[in-house]
C-alpha atoms as an extended CHARMM CRD file, in Angstrom:
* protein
*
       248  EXT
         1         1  UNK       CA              0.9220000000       22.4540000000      -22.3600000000  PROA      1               0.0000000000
         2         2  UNK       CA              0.8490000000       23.8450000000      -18.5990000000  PROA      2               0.0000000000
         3         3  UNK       CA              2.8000000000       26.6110000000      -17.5650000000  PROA      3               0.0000000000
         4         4  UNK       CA              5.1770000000       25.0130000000      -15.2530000000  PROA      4               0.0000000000
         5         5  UNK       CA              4.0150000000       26.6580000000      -12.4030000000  PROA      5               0.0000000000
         6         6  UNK       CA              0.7910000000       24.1430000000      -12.9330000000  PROA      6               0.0000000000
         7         7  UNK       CA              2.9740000000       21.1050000000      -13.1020000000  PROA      7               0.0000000000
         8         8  UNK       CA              3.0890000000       20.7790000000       -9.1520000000  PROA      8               0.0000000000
         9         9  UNK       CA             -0.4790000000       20.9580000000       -8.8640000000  PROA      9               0.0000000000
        10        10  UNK       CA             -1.3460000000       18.1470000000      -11.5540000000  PROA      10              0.0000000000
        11        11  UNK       CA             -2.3170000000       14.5810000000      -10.2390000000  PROA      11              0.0000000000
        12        12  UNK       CA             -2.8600000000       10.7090000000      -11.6530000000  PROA      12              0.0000000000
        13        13  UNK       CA             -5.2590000000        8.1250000000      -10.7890000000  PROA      13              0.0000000000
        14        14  UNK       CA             -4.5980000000        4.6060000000      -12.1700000000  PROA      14              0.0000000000
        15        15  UNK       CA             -6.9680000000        2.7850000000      -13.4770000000  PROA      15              0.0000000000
        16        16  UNK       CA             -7.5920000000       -1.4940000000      -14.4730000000  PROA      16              0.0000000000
        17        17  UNK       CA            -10.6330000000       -1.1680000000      -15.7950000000  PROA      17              0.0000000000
        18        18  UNK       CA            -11.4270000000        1.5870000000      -18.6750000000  PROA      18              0.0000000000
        19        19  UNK       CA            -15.1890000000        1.7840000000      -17.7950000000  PROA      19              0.0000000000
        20        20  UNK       CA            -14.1370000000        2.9410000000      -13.8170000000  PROA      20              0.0000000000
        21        21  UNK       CA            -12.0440000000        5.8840000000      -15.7040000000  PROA      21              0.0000000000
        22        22  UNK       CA            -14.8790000000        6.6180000000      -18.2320000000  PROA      22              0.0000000000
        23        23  UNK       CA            -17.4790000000        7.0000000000      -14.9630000000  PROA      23              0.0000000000
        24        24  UNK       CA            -14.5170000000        8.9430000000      -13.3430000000  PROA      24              0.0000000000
        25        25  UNK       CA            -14.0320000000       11.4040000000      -15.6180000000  PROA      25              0.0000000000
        26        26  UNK       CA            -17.7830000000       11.6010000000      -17.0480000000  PROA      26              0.0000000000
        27        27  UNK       CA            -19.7100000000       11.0210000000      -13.5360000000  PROA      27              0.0000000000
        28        28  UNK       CA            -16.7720000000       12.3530000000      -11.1370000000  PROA      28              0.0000000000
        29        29  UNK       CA            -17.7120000000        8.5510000000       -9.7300000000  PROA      29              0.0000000000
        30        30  UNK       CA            -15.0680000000        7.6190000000       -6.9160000000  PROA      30              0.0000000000
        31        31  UNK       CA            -15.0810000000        5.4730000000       -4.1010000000  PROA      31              0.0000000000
        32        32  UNK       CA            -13.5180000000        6.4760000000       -0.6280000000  PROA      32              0.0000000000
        33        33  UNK       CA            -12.7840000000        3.2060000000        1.6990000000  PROA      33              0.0000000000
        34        34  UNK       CA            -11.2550000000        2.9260000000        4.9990000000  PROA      34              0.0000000000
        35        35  UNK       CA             -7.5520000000        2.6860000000        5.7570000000  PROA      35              0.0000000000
        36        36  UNK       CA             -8.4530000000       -0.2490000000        7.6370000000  PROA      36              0.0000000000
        37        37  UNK       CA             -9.5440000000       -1.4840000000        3.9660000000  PROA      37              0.0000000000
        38        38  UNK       CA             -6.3630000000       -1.3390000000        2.4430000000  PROA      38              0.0000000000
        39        39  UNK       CA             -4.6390000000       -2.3740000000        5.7010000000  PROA      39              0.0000000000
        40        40  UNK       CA             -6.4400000000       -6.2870000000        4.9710000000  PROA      40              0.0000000000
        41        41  UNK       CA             -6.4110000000       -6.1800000000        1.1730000000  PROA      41              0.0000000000
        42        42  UNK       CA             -3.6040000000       -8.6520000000        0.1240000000  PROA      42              0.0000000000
        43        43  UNK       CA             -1.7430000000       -7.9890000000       -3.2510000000  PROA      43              0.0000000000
        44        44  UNK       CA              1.8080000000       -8.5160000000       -2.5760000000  PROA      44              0.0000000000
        45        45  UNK       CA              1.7910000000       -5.1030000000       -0.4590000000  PROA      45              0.0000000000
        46        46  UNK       CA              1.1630000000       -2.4260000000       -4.0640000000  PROA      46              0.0000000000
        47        47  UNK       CA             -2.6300000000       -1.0580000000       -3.4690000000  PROA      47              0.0000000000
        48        48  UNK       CA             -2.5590000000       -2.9130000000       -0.1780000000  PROA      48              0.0000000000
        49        49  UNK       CA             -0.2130000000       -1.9350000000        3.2510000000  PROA      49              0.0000000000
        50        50  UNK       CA             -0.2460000000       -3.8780000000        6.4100000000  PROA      50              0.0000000000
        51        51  UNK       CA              0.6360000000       -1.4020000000        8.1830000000  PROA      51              0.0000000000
        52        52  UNK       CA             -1.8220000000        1.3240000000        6.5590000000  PROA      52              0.0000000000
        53        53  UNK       CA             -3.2750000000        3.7950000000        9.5720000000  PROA      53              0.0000000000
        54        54  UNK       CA             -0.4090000000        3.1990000000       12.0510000000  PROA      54              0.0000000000
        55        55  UNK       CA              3.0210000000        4.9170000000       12.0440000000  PROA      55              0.0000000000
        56        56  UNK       CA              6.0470000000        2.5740000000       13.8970000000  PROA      56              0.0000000000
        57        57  UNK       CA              8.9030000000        3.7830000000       15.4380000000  PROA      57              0.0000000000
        58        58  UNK       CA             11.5550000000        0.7040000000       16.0790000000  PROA      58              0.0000000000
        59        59  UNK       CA             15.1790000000        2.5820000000       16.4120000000  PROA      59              0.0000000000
        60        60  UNK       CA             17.8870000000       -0.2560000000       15.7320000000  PROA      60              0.0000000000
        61        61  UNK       CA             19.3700000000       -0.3370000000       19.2520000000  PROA      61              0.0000000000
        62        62  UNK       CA             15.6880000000       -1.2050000000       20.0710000000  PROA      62              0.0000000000
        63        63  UNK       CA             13.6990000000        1.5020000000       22.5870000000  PROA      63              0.0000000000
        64        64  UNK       CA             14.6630000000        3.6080000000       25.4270000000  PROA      64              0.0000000000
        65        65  UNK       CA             12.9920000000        3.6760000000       29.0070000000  PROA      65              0.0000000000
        66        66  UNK       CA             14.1480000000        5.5720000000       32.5440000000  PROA      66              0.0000000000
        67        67  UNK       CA             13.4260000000        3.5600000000       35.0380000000  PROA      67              0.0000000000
        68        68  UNK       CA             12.1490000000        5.8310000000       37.8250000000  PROA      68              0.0000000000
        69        69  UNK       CA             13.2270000000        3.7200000000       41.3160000000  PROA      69              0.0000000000
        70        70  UNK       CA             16.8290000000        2.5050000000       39.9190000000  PROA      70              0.0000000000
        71        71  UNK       CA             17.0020000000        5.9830000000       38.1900000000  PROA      71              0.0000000000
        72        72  UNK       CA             18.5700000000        4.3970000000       34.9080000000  PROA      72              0.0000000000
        73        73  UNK       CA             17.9660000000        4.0810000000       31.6600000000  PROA      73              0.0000000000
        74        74  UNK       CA             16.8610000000        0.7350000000       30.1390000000  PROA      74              0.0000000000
        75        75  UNK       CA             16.7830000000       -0.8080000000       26.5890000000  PROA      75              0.0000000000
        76        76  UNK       CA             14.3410000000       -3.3280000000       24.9610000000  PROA      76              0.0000000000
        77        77  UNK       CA             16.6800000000       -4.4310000000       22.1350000000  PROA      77              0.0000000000
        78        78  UNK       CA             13.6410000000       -6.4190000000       20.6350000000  PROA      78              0.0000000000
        79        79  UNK       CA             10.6270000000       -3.5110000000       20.7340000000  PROA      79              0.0000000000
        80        80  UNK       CA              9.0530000000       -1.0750000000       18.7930000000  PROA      80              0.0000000000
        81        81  UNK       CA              6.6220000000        1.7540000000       19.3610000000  PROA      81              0.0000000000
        82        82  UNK       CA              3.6750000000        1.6500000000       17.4230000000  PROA      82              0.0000000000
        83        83  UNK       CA              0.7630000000        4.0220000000       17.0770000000  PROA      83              0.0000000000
        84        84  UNK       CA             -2.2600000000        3.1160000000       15.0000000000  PROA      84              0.0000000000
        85        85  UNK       CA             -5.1950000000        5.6220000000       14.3610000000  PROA      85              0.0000000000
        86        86  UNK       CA             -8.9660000000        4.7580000000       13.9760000000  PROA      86              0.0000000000
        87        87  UNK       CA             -8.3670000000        2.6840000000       10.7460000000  PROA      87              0.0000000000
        88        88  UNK       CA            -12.4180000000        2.1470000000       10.3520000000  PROA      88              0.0000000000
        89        89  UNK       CA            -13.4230000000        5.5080000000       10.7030000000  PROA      89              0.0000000000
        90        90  UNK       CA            -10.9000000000        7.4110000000        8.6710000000  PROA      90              0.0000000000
        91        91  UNK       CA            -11.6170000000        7.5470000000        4.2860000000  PROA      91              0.0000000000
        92        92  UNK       CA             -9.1020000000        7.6680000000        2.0790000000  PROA      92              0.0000000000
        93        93  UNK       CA             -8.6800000000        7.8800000000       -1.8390000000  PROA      93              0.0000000000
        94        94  UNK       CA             -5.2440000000        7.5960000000       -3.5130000000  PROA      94              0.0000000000
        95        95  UNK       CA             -3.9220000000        9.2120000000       -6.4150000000  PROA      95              0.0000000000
        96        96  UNK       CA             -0.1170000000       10.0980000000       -7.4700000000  PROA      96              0.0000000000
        97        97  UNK       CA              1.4130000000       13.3100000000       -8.1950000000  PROA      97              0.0000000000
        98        98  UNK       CA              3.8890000000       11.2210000000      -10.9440000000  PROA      98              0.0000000000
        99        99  UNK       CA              3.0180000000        8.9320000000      -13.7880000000  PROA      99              0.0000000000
       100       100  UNK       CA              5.6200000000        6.4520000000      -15.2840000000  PROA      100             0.0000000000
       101       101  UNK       CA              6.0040000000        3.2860000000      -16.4830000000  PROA      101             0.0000000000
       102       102  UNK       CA              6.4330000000        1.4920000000      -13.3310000000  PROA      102             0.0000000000
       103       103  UNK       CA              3.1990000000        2.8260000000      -11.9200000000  PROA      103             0.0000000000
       104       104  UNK       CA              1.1760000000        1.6430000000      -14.4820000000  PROA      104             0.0000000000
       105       105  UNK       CA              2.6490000000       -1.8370000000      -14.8450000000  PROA      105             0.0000000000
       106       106  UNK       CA              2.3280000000       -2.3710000000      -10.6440000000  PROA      106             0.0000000000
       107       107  UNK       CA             -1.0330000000       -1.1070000000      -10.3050000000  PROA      107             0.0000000000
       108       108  UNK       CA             -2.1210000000       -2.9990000000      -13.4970000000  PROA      108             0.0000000000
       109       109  UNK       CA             -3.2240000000        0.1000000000      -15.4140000000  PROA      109             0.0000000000
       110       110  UNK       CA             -4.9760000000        0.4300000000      -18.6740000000  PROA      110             0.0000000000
       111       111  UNK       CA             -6.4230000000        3.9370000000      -18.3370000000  PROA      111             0.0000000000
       112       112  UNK       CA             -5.0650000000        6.5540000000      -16.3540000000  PROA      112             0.0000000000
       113       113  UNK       CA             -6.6720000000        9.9180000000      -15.6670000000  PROA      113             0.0000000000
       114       114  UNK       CA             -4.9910000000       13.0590000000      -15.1250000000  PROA      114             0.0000000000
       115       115  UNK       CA             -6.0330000000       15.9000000000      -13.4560000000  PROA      115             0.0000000000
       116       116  UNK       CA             -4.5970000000       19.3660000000      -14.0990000000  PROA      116             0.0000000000
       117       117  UNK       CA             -5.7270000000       21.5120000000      -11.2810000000  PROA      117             0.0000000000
       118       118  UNK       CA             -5.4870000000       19.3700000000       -8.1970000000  PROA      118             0.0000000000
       119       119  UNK       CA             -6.7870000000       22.2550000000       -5.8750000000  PROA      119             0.0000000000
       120       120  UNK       CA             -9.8180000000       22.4120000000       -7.7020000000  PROA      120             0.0000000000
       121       121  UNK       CA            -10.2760000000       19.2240000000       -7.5970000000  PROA      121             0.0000000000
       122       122  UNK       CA            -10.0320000000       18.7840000000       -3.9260000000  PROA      122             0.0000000000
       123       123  UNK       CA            -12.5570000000       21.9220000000       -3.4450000000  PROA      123             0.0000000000
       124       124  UNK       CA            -15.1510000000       20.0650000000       -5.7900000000  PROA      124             0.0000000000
       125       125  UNK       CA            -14.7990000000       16.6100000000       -3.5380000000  PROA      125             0.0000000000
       126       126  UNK       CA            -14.7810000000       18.5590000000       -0.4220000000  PROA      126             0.0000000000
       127       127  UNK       CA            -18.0760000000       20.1980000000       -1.1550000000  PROA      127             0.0000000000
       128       128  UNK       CA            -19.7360000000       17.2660000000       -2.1080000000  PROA      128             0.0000000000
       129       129  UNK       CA            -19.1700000000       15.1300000000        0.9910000000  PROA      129             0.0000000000
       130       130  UNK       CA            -22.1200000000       15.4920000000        4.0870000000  PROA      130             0.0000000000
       131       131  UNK       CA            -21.8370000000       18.9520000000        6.1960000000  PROA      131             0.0000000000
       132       132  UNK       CA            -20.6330000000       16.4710000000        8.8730000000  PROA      132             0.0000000000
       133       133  UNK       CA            -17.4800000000       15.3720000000        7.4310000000  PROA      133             0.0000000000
       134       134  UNK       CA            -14.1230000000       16.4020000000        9.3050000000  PROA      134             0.0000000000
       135       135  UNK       CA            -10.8200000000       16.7450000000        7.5460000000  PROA      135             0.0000000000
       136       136  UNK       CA             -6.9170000000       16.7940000000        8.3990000000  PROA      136             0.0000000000
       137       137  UNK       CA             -4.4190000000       19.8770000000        9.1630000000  PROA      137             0.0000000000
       138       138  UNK       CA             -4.0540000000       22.1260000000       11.5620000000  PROA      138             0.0000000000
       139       139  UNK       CA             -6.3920000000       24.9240000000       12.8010000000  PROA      139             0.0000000000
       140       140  UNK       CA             -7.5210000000       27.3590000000       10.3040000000  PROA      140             0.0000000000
       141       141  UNK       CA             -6.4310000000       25.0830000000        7.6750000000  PROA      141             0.0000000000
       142       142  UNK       CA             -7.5350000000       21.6410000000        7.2310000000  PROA      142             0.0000000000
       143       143  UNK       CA             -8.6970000000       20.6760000000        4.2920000000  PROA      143             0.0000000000
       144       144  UNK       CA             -9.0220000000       17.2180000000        2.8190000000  PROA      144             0.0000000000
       145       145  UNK       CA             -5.9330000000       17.2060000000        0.3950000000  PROA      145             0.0000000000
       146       146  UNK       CA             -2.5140000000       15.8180000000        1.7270000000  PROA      146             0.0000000000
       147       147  UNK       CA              0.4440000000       14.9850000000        0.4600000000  PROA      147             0.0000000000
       148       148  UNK       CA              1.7900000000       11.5930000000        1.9720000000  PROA      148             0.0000000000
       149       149  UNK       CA              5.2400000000       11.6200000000        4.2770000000  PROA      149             0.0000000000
       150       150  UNK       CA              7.5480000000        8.0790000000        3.8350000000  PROA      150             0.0000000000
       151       151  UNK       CA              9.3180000000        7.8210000000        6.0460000000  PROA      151             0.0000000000
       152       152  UNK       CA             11.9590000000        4.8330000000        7.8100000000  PROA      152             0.0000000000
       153       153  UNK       CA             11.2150000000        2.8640000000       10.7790000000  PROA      153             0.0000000000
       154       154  UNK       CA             14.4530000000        3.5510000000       12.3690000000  PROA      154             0.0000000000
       155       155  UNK       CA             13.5110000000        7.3330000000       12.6780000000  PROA      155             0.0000000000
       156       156  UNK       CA             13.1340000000        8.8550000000       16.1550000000  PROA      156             0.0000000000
       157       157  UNK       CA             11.7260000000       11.9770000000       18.1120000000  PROA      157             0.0000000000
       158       158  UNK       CA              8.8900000000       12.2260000000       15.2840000000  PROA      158             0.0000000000
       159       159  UNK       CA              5.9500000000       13.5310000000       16.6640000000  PROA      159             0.0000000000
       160       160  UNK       CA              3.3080000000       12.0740000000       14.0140000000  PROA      160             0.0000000000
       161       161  UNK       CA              2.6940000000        9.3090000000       16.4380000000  PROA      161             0.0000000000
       162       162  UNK       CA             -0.1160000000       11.8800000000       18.1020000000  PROA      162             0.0000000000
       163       163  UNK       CA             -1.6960000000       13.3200000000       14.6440000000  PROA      163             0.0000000000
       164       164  UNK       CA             -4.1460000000       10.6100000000       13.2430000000  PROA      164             0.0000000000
       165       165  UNK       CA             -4.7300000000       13.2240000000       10.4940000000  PROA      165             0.0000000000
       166       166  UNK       CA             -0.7570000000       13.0460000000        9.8030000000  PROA      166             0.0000000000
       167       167  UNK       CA             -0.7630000000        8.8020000000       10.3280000000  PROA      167             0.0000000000
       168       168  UNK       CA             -3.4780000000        8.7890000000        7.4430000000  PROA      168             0.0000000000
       169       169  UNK       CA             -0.7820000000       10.4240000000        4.8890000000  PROA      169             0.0000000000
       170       170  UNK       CA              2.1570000000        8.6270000000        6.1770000000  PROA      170             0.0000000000
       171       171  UNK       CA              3.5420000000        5.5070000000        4.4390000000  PROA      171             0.0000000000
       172       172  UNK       CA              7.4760000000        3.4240000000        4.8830000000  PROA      172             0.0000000000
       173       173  UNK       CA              9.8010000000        4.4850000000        2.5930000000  PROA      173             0.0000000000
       174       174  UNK       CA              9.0100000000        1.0220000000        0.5810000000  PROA      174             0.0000000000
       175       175  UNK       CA              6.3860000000        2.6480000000       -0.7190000000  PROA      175             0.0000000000
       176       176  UNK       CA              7.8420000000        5.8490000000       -2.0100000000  PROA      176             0.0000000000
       177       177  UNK       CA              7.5750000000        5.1010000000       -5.8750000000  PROA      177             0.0000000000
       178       178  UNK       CA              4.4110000000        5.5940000000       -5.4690000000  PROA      178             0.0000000000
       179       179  UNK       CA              4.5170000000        9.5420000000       -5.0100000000  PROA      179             0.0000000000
       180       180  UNK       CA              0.9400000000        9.8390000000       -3.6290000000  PROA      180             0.0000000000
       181       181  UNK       CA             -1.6720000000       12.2230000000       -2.4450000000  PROA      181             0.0000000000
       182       182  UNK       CA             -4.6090000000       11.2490000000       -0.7220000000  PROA      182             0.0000000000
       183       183  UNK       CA             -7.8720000000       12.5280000000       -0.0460000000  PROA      183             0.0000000000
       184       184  UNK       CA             -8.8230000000       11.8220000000        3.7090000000  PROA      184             0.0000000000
       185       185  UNK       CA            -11.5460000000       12.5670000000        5.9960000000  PROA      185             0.0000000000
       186       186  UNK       CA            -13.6920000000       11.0810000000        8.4200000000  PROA      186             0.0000000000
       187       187  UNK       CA            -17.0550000000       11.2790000000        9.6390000000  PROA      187             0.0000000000
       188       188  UNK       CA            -16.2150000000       11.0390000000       13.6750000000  PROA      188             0.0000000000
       189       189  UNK       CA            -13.6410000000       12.9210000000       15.4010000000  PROA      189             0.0000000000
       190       190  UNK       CA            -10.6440000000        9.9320000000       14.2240000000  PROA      190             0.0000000000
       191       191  UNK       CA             -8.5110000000       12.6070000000       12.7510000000  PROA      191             0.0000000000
       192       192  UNK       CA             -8.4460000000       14.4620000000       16.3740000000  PROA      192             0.0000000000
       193       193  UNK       CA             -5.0950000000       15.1390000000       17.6920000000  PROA      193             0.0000000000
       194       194  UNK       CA             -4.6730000000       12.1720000000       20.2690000000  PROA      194             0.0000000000
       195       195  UNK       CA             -7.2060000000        9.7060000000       19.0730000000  PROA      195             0.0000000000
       196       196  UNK       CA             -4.8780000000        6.7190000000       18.4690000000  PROA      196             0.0000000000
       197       197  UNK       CA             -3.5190000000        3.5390000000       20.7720000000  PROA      197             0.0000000000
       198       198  UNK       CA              0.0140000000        4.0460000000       21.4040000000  PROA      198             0.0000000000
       199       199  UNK       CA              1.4290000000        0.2920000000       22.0880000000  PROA      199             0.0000000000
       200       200  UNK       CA              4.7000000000       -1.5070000000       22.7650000000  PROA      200             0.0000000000
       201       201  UNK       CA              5.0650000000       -4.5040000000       20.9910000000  PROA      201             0.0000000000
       202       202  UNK       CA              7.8760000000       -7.2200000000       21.4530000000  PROA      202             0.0000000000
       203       203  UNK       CA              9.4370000000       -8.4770000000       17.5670000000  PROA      203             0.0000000000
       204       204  UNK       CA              7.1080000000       -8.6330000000       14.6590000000  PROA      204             0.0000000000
       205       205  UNK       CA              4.0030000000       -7.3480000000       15.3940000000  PROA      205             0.0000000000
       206       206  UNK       CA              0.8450000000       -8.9450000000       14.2230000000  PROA      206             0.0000000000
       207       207  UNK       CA             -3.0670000000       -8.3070000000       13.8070000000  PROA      207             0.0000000000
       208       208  UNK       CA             -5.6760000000      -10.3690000000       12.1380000000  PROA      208             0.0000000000
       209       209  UNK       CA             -7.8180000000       -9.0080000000        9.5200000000  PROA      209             0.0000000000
       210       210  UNK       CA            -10.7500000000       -7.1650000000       10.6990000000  PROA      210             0.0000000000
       211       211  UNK       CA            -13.4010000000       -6.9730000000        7.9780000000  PROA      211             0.0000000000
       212       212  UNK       CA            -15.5570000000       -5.1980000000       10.5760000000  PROA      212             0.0000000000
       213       213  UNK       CA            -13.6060000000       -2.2140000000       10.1150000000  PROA      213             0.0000000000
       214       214  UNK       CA            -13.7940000000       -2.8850000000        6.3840000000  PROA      214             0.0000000000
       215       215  UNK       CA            -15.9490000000        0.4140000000        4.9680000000  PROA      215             0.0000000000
       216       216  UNK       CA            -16.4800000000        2.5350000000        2.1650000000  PROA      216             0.0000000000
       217       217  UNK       CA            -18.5820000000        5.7400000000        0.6540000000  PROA      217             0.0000000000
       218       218  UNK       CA            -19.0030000000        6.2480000000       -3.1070000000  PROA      218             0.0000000000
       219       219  UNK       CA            -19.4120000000        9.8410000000       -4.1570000000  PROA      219             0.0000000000
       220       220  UNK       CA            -20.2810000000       11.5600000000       -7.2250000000  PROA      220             0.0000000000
       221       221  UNK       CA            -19.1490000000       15.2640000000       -8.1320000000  PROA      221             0.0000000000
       222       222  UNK       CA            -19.6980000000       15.2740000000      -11.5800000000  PROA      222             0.0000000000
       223       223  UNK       CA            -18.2000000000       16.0420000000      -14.7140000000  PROA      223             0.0000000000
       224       224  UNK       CA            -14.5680000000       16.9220000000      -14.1820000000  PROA      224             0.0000000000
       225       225  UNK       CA            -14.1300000000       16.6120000000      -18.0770000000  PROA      225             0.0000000000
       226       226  UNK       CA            -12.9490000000       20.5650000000      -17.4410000000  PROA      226             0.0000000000
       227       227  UNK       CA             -9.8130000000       19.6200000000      -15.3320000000  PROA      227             0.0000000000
       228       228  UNK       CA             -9.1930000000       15.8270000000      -16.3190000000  PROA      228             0.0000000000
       229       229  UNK       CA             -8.2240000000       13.8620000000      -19.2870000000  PROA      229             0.0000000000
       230       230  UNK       CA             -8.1310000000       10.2950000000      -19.4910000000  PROA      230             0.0000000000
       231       231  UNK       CA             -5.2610000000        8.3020000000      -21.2480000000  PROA      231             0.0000000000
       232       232  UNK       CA             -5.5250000000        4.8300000000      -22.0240000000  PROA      232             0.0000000000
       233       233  UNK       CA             -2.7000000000        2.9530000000      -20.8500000000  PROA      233             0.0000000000
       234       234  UNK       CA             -0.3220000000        0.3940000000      -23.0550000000  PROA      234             0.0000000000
       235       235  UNK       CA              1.7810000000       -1.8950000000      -20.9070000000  PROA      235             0.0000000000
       236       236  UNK       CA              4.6960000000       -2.7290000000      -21.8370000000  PROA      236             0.0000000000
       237       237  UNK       CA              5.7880000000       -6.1240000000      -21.8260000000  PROA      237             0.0000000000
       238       238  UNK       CA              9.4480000000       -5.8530000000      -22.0320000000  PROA      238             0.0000000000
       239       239  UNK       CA              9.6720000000       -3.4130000000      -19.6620000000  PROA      239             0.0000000000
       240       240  UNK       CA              7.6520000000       -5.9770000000      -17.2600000000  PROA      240             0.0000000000
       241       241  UNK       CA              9.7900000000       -8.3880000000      -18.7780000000  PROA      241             0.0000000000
       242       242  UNK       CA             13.1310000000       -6.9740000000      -17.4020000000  PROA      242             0.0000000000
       243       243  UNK       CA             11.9130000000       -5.6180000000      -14.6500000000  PROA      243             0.0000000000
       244       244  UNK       CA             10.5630000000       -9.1440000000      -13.1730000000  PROA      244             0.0000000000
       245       245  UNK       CA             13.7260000000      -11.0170000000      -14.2890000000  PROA      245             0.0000000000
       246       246  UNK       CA             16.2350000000       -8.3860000000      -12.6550000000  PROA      246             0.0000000000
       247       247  UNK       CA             14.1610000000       -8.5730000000       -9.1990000000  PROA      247             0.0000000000
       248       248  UNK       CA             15.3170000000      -12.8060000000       -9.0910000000  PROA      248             0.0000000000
C-alpha cells in the first residue's frame, strides 16, 4: 500500500479492450490525438466534448458592451463569448486521478491501469516525444502534465480565454466525474499565450465537424510495468441497472 502522501500522485486510464492495456503497460503503447478529435467524436458527450479546445463565457443576463459615442453600457441578452484554441494542432491524452464504479461502466471499461507515480510517468512521456514538441504552463515551468479546471458557463472575469495551454485542460462542470489529467502538447506554437479566435456568437453556437483537423501520434516509452499495474475490470450490471433506470 502507498504512503498517503503517494495517493495524490497516482492516476487511471480506462480501458475497453484488454489487449490496448496489455500493450500499455508492456509496450508503454499510447496514442495522443487532437482536441479537435474528441471535439467530432460522437458518444453521447463521455470520451467525446463538443466543445473540447474552446472555453465559453455566456453570463445569464447575457454580455456587457460600452458603447463609446452614446457613452453607455449595452447588453446582448442572447450572446456568449467564446474562445477556441488551435484544436488540430494541440495533443492530448486523458487519464483520471479517481477510479470508481461509474467510470468504468461510462467509459465501457474492462481493464483499467493504474499508475502509481504520475510524475514519473509524465517525465518518461515527455522525453520520448520529438526535441520539437512544446508544452503548457508558465515560464520556467511548463511541462506536459495538467490537471483539468471545470468550470460553469455563467462564470465571468476568467482570464483562461487567452491561455490555449489552460483551454486544453479546461472542461464544463458536466464533465467533472470524470476527475481528469491530461497530457498535452503540441508541435507548433498553439499553446502560445494569445493564439486562439475570440468570437461573439448570437444563441447556440454551432460548427460542423472538421475531420481535417482530425490527427493523432502514437508513442511508445516502454515498459512502465515498474510504476503501473493493470486491473481487469468487472461491470456491474445492477449498478448499470439502477443507474440507467433512475436517469428516466
Amino acid at each position: 500500500m502507498l504512503a498517503p502522501k503517494m495517493r495524490g500522485r497516482r492516476l487511471f486510464r480506462f480501458f475497453s479492450d484488454v489487449k490496448w492495456a496489455e500493450a500499455f503497460l508492456e509496450e508503454g503503447s499510447m496514442l495522443f490525438h487532437s482536441l479537435a478529435y474528441f471535439r467530432d467524436y460522437e458518444d453521447g458527450e463521455i470520451r467525446g466534448d463538443r466543445n473540447e479546445g474552446t472555453v465559453i463565457m455566456r453570463p445569464p443576463a447575457g454580455l456587457q458592451g460600452y458603447n463609446r459615442t452614446q457613452r453607455r453600457p449595452f447588453f446582448m441578452p442572447d450572446a456568449a463569448f467564446e474562445s477556441p484554441a488551435n484544436a488540430g494542432e494541440i495533443f492530448v491524452y486523458c487519464t483520471s486521478k479517481s477510479d470508481n464504479e461509474e467510470k468504468r461502466r461510462r467509459f465501457r471499461a474492462v481493464a483499467c491501469i493504474e499508475i502509481l507515480d504520475a510524475k514519473a510517468f509524465c517525465r518518461r512521456v515527455q522525453r520520448e516525444l520529438p526535441n520539437c514538441s512544446r508544452f503548457g504552463g508558465r515560464p520556467g515551468h511548463k511541462r506536459i502534465g495538467q490537471h483539468v479546471e471545470y468550470y460553469e458557463v455563467t462564470e465571468v472575469g476568467n482570464r483562461r480565454w487567452a491561455l490555449p495551454d489552460v483551454i486544453a485542460s479546461s472542461k464544463l462542470d458536466s464533465y467533472r466525474w470524470q476527475d481528469e489529467f491530461r497530457l498535452v502538447f503540441s508541435f507548433t506554437d498553439a499553446l502560445d499565450f494569445e493564439k486562439v479566435q475570440p468570437r461573439i456568437v448570437r444563441g447556440a453556437s454551432k460548427r460542423a465537424p472538421n475531420p481535417a483537423e482530425h490527427h493523432s501520434h502514437p508513442l511508445k516509452i516502454g515498459s512502465v510495468g515498474d510504476i503501473a499495474i493493470l486491473h481487469k475490470v468487472a461491470i456491474s450490471l445492477t449498478a448499470s441497472f439502477h443507474s440507467h433506470n433512475s436517469a428516466g
